[in-house]
C-alpha positions in Angstrom: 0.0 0.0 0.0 1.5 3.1 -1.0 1.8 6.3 1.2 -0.8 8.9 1.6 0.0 12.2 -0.3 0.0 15.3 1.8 -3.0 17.8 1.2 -2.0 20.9 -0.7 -2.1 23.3 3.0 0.7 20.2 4.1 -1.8 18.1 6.3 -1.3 14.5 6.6 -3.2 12.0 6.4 -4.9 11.2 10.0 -3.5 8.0 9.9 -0.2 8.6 8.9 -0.2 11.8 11.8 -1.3 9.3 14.4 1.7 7.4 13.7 4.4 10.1 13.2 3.2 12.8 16.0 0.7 11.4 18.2 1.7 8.0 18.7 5.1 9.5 19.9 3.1 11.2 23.5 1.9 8.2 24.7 4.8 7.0 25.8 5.5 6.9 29.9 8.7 7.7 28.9 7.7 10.4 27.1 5.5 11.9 30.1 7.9 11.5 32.6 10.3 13.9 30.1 7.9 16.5 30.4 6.8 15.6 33.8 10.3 16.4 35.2 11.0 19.5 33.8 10.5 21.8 36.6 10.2 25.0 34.9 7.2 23.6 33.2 5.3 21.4 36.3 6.0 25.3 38.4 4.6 27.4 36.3 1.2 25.5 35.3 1.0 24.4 39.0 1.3 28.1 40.3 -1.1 29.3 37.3 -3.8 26.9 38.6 -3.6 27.1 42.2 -2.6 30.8 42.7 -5.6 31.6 40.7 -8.5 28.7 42.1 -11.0 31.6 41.1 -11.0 30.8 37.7 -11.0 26.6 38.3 -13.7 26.4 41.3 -17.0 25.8 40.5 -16.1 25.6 36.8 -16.1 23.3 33.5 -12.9 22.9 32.4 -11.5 21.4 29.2 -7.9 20.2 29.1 -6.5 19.9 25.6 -4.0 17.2 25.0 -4.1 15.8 28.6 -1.5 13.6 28.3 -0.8 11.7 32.1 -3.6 14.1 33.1 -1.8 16.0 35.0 -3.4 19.2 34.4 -6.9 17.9 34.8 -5.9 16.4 38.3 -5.0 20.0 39.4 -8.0 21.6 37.7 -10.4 19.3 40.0 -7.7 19.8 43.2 -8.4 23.4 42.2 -12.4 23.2 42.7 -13.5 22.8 39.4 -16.7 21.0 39.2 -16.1 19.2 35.9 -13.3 18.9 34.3 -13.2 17.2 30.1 -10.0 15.5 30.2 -9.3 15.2 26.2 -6.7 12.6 24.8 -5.3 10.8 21.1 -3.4 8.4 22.4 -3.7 5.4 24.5 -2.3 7.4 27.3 -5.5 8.0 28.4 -5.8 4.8 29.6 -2.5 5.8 32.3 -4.6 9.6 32.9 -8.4 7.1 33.9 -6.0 5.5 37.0 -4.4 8.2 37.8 -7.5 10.4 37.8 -8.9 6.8 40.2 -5.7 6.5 42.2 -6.2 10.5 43.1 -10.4 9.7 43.8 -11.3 12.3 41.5 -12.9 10.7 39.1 -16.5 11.6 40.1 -15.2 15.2 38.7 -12.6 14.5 35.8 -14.1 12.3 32.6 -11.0 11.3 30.5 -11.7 10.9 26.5 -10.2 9.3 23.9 -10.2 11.4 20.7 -8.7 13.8 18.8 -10.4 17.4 20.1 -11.9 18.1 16.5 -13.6 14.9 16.4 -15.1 14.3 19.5 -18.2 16.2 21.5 -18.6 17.5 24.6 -22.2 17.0 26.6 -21.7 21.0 27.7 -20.1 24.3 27.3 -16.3 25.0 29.2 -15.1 27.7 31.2 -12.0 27.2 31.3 -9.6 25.8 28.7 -6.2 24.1 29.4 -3.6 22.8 27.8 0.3 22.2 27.5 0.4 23.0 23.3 3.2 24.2 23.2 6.3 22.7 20.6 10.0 23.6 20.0 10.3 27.5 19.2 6.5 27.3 20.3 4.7 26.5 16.8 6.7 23.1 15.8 4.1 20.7 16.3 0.7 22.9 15.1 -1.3 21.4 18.2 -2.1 25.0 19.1 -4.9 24.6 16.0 -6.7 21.8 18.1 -6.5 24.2 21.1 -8.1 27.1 18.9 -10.5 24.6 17.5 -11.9 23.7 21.1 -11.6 27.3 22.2 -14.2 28.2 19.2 -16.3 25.4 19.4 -16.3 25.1 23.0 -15.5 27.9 25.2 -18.3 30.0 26.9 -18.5 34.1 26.8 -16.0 35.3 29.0 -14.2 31.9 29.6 -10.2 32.1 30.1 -7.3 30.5 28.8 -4.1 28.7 30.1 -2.3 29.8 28.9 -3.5 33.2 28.0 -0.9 35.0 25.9 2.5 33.5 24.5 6.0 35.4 22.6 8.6 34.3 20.0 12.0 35.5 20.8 14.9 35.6 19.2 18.7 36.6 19.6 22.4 36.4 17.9 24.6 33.8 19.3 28.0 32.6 19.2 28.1 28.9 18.7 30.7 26.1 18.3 28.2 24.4 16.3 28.3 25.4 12.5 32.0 24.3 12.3 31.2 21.2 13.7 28.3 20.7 11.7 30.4 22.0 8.4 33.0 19.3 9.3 29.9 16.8 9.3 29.1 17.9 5.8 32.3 18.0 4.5 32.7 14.4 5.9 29.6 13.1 4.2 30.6 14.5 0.7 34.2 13.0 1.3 32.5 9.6 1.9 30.1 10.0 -1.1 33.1 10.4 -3.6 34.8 7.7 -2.1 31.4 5.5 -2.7 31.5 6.6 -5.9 34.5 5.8 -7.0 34.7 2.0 -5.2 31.0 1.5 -7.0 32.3 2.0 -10.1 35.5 0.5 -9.7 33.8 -2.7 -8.2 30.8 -3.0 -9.7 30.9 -1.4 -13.2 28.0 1.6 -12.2 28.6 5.3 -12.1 27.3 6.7 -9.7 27.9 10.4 -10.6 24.9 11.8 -11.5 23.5 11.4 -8.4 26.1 13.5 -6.5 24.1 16.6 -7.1 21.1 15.6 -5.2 22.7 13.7 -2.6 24.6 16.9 -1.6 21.7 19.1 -1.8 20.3 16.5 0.5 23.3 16.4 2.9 23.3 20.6 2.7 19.9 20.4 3.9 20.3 18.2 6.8 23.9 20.0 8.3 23.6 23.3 7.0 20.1 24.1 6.5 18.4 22.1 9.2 17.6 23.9 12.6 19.0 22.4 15.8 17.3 21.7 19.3 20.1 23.2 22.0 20.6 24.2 25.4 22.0 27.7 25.0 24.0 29.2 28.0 23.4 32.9 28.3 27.3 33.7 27.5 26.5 32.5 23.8 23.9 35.6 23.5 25.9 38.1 21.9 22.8 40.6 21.4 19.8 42.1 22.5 17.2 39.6 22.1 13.8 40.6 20.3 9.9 39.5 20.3 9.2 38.3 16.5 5.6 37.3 17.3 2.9 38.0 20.2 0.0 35.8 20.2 -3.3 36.3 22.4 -4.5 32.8 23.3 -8.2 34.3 23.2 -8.8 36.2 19.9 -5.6 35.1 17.5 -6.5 32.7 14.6 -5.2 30.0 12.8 -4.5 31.7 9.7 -2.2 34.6 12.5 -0.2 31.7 13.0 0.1 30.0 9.8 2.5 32.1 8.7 5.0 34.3 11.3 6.9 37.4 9.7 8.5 39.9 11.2 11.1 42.9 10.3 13.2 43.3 14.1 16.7 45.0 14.8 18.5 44.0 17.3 22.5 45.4 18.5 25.4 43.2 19.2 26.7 43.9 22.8 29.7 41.8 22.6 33.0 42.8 21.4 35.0 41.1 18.9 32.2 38.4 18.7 31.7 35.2 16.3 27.9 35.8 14.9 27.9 31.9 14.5 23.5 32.3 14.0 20.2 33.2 15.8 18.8 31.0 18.6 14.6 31.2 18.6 12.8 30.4 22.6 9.4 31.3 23.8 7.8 32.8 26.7 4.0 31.8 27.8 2.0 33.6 29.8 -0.8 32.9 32.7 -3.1 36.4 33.1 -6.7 35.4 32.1 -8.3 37.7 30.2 -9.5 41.1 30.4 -13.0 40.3 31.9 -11.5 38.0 34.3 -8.2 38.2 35.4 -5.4 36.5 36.7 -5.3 37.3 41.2 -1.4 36.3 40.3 0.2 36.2 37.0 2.5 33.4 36.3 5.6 33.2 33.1 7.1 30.2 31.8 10.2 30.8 30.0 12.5 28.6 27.5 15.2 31.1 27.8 18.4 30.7 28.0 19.6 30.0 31.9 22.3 29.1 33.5 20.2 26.7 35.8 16.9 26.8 34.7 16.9 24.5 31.5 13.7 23.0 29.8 12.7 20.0 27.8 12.2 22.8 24.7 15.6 24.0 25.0 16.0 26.2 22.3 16.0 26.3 18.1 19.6 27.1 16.8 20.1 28.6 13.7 23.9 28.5 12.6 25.2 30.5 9.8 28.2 29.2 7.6 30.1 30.4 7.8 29.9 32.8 10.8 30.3 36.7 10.5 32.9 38.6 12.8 30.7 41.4 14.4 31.3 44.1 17.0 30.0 45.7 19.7 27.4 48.2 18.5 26.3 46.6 14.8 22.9 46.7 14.2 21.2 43.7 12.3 18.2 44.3 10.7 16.4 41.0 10.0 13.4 39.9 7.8 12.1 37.0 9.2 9.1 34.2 7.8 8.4 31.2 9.2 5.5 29.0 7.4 4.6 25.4 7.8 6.3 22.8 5.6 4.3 21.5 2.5 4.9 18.5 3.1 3.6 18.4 6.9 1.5 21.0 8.3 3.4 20.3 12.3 7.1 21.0 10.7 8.0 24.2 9.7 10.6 26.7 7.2 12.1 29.4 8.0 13.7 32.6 5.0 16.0 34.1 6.9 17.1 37.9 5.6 19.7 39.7 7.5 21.6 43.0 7.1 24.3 44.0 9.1 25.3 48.0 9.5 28.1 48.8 11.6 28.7 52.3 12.7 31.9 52.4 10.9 29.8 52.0 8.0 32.3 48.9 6.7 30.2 46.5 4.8 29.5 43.3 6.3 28.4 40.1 4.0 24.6 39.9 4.5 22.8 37.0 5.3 20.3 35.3 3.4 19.4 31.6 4.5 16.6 29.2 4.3 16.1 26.7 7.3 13.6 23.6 7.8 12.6 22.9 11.7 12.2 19.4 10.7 13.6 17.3 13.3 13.5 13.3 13.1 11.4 12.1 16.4 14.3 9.8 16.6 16.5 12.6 17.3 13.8 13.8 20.1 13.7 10.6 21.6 17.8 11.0 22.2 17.1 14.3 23.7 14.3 13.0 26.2 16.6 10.1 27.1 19.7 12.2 27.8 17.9 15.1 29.6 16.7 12.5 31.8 19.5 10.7 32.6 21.2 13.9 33.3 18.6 15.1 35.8 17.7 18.6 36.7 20.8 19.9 38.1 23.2 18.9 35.2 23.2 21.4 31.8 23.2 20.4 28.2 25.9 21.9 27.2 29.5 22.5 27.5 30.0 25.5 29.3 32.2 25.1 32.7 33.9 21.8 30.9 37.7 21.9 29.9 38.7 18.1 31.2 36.5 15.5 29.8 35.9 11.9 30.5 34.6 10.8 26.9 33.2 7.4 26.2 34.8 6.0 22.9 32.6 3.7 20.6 35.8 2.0 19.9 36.5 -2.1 20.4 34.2 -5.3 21.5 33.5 -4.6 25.1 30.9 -2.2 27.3 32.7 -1.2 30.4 33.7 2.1 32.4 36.7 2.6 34.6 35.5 0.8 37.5 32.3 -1.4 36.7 33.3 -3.3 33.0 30.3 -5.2 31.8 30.1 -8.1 29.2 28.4 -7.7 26.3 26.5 -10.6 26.9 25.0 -8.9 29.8 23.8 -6.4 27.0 20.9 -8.0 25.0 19.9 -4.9 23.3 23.2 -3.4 22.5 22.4 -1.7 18.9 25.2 -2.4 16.4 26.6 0.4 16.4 27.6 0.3 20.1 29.9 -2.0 18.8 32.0 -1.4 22.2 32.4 1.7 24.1 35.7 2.4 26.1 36.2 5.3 28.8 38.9 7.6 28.2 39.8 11.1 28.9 41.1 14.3 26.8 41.3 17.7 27.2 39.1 20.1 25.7 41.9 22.5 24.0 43.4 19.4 22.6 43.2 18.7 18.7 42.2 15.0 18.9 38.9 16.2 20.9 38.3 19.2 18.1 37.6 16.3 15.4 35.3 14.7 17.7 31.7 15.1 15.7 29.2 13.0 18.1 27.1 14.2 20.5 28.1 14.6 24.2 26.2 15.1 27.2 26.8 15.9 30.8 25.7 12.9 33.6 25.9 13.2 37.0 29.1 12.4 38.5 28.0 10.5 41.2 25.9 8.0 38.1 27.8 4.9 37.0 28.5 4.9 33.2 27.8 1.6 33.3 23.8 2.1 34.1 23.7 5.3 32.3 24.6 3.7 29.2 22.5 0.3 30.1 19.3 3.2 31.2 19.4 4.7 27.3 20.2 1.3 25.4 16.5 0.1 25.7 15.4 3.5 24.5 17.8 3.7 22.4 17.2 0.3 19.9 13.5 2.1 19.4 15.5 4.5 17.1 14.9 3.4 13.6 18.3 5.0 12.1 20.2 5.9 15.5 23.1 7.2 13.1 21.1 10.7 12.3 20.6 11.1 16.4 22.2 14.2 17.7 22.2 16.1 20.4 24.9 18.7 20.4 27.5 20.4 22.7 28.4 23.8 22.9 31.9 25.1 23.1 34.0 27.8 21.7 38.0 29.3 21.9 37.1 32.0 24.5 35.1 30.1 26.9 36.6 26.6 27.5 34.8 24.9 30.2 35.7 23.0 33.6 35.7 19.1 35.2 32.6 17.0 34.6 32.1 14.2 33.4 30.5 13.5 29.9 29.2 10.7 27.6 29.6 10.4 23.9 27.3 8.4 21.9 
C-alpha cells in the first residue's frame, strides 16, 4: 500500500499523523520527560492554584491531557467538571491516575482527537500544554483554537492566556562542527562513488548533485534543538511574534513574519547564528483576570533548563561582528508543505556597523524538521542527566569521553560483558572510557554528541538506562544532540558521555 500524499495546506493523512506525531506522546517515557522538567510542572501548578477563582465551581477542558496532570490539578483546584481530552492510549494511564487521586467523580478522561469528538456542555476554562520547539513546531495549538471556538463559553479564560517568539544572535561552536559533518559526508560519497564504479561497473555520478543538496539540507540548512547558555547571547534579544491565546487565529499563525533589529553587545564576537525560545504567559483575560500572574520561559539560563531547549540557527560560515552593529532582520516562518506540524524558516539579514564597513549579509533558508528519533535521544539524555546537570559544555575543559571503539561495554571501575547487554544496537559495537582535554586537537575532530551525567551515576547504568530507548531508534546514526563550546570560553571538570 502506497503512502498517503500530503493535502495541498501540508496536512497529513490522520492515519499517517497518528503514527508520526501522536503515537510519539503516549509513551510513559515520554510523560515522565515533560513531567520532570521543573520549569514547566511550576509554572502550570502556580497558574492553577494561585488563581483557584477561575478553576472552582467551573467546567474545564484540558486539551492534549497527556498523564492528566493538568486535569488532576484543575479538579484539586475546585473545578466541578473537568473534560480531560486525549489521542493516544495514554488516556488509559490519565483514567487510573485520575482513580488513584479519587477524582474521578469530577474529571471524565476521553479518547479522541479534540476536532472529532463532543462535549455533553459548554467549558469555562480551557487548558492545555500545546506548546512545541520555538513554540509552533508541532501545530497542536490549532486543536486548542478549535476547542476554544467550538467550546469555550462568553467570557471563559485560557491557560495559557498570551504566548511570545524571541529571538537573539549567538555565538556557537556548532556550524563548524556541523560544516565538518558535511564535508565528511561529501568526502564519503566520492569515495562510494568511485569504489561502486570500480567494483561493480555503475557510475554513480549523477547522483552526486542531489545527494549533496540533501546532505546541505540536513547539516547546513536544518535547525538544531540546543541548550544555550546565556554567555553564547551576543545581542539584545527581540519579540518576532505576540499571540493572544483568546482572539488570535489559525491563519495569525500560519505564517510568522517579522522585520526586528536588534545590537550586538559583545565585542570582537563570532555571529555563529540566531537562537529562537518562547515565553508563555498565565493572566486570564481582560474580563477575568489572573489574582497572580504566572511566566514560563524557554530562555536561556544558567540553571533553569527545559525540555524545549531552544531552536539554533547556525550560519556558515559565521560573521565577525562588534559591539554596537545593528542587524536588521526579515524574518518568515510558514509550515512545511509537506507536513503542516514541521516548519521553514527565510531568513534575511543585514548588518550596518557604525563604521559603515560593509559586512556580507545574510540570506538563508532553514527547515525545523527534526526526526522524532532525534527527540527521543534528547528526552533520554535530559533524563538521565537530571535537573541539576546542563546540556551543554560550558564550565567543561577536562573531559571523561566514552569511545565507541573495540568489543567490550565497560567504564573505569564497573566493566560489563556484552552478553550482559541483550539490546546493544550495532553500532555500540563497544564503548571504552577515556579522557582528553578540551583545548586538545584530537577532541576538536570529535563530531558525536556529548552530554553531561551526574558524576556520582555509574557509566555503566547510564549507558544500560538509554540502550532500551535507544534500539526504538529506527536509524540511531542521524541522532544528535549537540554540545556547545568555543575558543574564548573553555569549560571546567565534569564528566561526559559520547554516543
Amino acid at each position: 500500500m502506497g503512502s498517503s500524499a500530503p493535502a495541498a495546506n501540508g496536512v497529513v493523512d490522520k492515519g499517517v499523523d497518528f503514527a508520526n506525531y501522536f503515537c510519539t506522546y503516549g509513551f510513559l517515557y515520554h510523560q515522565k520527560e515533560m513531567l520532570c522538567d521543573r520549569v514547566r510542572m511550576d509554572a502550570y501548578y502556580n497558574a492553577v492554584f494561585q488563581n483557584k477563582h477561575h478553576f472552582k465551581g467551573k467546567v474545564v477542558l484540558d486539551v492534549g491531557t497527556g498523564s492528566g496532570i493538568l486535569a488532576i490539578w484543575s479538579a484539586q483546584a475546585g473545578a466541578r467538571k473537568v473534560y480531560a481530552v486525549e489521542a493516544t492510549k495514554m488516556s488509559e494511564h490519565a483514567r487510573e491516575l485520575v482513580k488513584a487521586n479519587k477524582i474521578q467523580d469530577v474529571v471524565e478522561v476521553i479518547e479522541g482527537s479534540m476536532e472529532d469528538i463532543v462535549l455533553p456542555e459548554k467549558v469555562d476554562v480551557i487548558i492545555s500544554e500545546w506548546m512545541g520547539y520555538f513554540l509552533l513546531r508541532e501545530s497542536m495549538f490549532d486543536s486548542v483554537l478549535f476547542a476554544r471556538d467550538r467550546w469555550l463559553n462568553p467570557g471563559g479564560v485560557m491557560y495559557p492566556s498570551h504566548a511570545r517568539m524571541w529571538m537573539s544572535p549567538i555565538r556557537s561552536g556548532l556550524g563548524d562542527q556541523k560544516m565538518r559533518d558535511y564535508d565528511g559526508a561529501m568526502e564519503d560519497w566520492s569515495g562510494f562513488v568511485k569504489v561502486t564504479e570500480a567494483y561493480y561497473g555503475v557510475d554513480m555520478s549523477a547522483l552526486t548533485k542531489p545527494f549533496e543538496e540533501e546532505q546541505k539540507k540536513y547539516y547546513l540548512q536544518t535547525s538544531l534543538w540546543d541548550n544555550l547558555h546565556p554567555n553564547q547571547i551576543i545581542g539584545t534579544p527581540v519579540i518576532i511574534k505576540e499571540i493572544d491565546c483568546l482572539t488570535v487565529t489559525v491563519d495569525d499563525i500560519r505564517d510568522v513574519r517579522a522585520s526586528i533589529s536588534t545590537s550586538i553587545t559583545e565585542e570582537n564576537a563570532r555571529l555563529c547564528g540566531f537562537g529562537g525560545w518562547f515565553d508563555v504567559h498565565f493572566r486570564g483575560s481582560d474580563k477575568s483576570p489572573a489574582q497572580k500572574e504566572v511566566e514560563l520561559t524557554t530562555a536561556p539560563h544558567e540553571d533553569l533548563g527545559t525540555h524545549w531547549g531552544q531552536q539554533v540557527f547556525l550560519l556558515h560560515p559565521h560573521r565577525n561582528v562588534q559591539s554596537g552593529d545593528e542587524l536588521n532582520i526579515n524574518f518568515l516562518m510558514t509550515r512545511s508543505k509537506v507536513n503542516h506540524r514541521l516548519m521553514e524558516v527565510d531568513f534575511n539579514c543585514e548588518i550596518n556597523r557604525p563604521s559603515g564597513k560593509p559586512v556580507p549579509p545574510v540570506q538563508k533558508k532553514f527547515y525545523i524538521d527534526i526526526i522524532f528519533g532525534c527527540d527521543m535521544l534528547v528526552f533520554v539524555c535530559k533524563t538521565l542527566l537530571g535537573d541539576a546537570i546542563r546540556v551543554s559544555g560550558i564550565g567543561l575543559k577536562r573531559l571523561n569521553v566514552l569511545h565507541v571503539l573495540g568489543c567490550e561495554l565497560a567504564d573505569a571501575q564497573n566493566p560489563l560483558q556484552v552478553k550482559d547487554e541483550p539490546l546493544l544496537l550495532q553500532e555500540l559495537i563497544a564503548i571504552r572510557l577515556a579522557s582528553t582535554n578540551l583545548s586538545e586537537e584530537p577532541f576538536r575532530d570529535i563530531n558525536s554528541a556529548v552530554f553531561a551525567v551526574p558524576s556520582n551515576n555509574s557509566l555503566a547504568n547510564t549507558i544500560r538506562s538509554a540502550i532500551g530507548t535507544l534500539n526504538e531508534c529506527q536509524n540511531p546514526s542521524t541522532l544528535v544532540l549537540s554540545m556547545n563550546f568555543y575558543d574564548d570560553e573553555l569549560p571546567s571538570d565534569e564528566m561526559l558521555v559520547k554516543t
